[in-house]
Backbone as CSV, one residue per row, in Angstrom:
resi,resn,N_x,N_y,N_z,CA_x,CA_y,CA_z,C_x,C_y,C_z
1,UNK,-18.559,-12.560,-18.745,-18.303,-13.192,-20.048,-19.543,-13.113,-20.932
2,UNK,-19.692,-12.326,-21.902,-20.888,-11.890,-22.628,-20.188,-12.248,-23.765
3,UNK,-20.954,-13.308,-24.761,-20.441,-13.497,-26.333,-21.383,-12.838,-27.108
4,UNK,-21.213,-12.140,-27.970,-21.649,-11.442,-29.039,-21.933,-12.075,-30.179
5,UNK,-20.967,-13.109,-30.445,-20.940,-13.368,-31.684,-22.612,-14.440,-31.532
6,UNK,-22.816,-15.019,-33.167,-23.528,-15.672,-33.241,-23.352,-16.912,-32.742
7,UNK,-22.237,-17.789,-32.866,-22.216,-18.897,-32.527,-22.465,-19.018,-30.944
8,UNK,-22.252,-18.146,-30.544,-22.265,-18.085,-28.531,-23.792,-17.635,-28.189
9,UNK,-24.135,-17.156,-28.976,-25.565,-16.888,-28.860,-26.556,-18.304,-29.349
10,UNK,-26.148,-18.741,-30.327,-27.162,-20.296,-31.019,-26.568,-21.509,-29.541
11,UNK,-25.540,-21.207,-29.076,-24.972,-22.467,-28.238,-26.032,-22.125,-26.975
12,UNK,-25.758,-21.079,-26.420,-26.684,-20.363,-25.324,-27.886,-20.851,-25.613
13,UNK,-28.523,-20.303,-26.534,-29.926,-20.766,-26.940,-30.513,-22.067,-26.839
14,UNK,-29.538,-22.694,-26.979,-29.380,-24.427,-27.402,-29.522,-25.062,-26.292
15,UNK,-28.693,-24.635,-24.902,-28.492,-25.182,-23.600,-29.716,-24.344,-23.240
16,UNK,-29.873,-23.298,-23.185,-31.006,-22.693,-22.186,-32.775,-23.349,-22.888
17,UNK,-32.317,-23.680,-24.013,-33.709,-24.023,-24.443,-33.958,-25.701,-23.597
18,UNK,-32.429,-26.276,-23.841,-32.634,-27.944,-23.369,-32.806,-27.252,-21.882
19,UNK,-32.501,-26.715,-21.359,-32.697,-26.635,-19.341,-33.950,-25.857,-19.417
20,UNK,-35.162,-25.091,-20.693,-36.062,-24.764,-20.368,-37.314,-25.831,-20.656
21,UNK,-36.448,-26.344,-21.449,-38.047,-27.239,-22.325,-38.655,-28.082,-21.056
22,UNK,-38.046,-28.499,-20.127,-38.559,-29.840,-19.033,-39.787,-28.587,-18.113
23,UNK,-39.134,-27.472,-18.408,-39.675,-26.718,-16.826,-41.438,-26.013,-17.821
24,UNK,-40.923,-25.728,-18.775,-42.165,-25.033,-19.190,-43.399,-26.219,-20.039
25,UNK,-42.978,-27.745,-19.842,-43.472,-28.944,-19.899,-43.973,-29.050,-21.406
């Protein structure tokens, strides 16, 4: 399941940034 569009990409971004921000402190 690969989204292309923009909105699937800003949502992605959105969750992977909240599950990165704790780890990269």
């Amino acid at each position: 399941m690969m989204m292309a569009t923009q909105e699937g990409r800003v949502r992605i971004e959105q969750l992977y940034g909240e599950c990165a921000a704790p780890l990269q402190g």
